[in-house]
C-alpha positions in Angstrom: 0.0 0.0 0.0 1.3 3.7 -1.1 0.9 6.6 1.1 1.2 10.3 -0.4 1.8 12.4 2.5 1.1 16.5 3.2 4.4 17.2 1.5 3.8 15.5 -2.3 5.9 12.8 -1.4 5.0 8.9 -1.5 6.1 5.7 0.5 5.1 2.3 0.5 4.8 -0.6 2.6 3.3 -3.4 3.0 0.9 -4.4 5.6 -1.5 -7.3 7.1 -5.1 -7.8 6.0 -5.5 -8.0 9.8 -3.9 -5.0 10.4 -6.0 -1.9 12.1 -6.8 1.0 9.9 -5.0 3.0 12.9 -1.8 1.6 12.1 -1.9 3.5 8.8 -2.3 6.7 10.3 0.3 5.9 12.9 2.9 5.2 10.0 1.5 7.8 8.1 2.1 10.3 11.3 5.6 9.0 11.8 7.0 9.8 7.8 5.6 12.5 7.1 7.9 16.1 8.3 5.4 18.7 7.0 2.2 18.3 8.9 3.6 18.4 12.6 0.6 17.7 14.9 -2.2 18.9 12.9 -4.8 16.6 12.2 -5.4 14.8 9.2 -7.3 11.8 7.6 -6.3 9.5 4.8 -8.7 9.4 1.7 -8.5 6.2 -0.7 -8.6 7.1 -4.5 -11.1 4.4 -5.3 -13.7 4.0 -4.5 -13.4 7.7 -2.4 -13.5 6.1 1.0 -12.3 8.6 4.5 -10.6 6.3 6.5 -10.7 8.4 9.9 -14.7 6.6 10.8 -12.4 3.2 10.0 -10.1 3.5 12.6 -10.6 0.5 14.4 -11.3 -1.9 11.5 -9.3 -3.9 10.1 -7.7 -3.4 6.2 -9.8 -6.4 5.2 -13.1 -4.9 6.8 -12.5 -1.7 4.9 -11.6 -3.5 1.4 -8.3 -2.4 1.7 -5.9 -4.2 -0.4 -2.9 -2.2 -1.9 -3.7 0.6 -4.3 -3.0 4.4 -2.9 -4.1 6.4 0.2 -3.8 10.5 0.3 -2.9 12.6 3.5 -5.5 14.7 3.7 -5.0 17.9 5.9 -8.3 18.9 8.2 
């Protein structure tokens, strides 16, 4: 799964089907230098799904299976 972050720039990683959604944002937290402490959400491309309501689901719940999440600044 590829995360574009607040700054433009993109990282991937791979991740568990039984993962938590949280565990996203807490990677996606941890790489990216821009956004500081301000809160954000990540938005799949498609289907347009916000992920922040997903929190404690699981990747596999959500339909989650690679493709591209975007940082989106609130």
């Amino acid at each position: 799964m590829s995360i574009k972050l607040s700054d433009g720039k993109s990282f991937a990683r791979r991740y568990l089907k039984d993962d938590k959604v949280e565990v996203l944002f807490a990677v996606a937290a941890s790489m990216d230098s821009v956004n500081g402490c301000r809160a954000f959400d990540l938005v799949s491309r498609f289907p347009r799904l916000d992920l922040l309501p997903c929190r404690q689901q699981t990747l596999d719940e959500c339909g989650l299976a690679g493709g591209q999440l975007i940082m989106k600044l609130l």
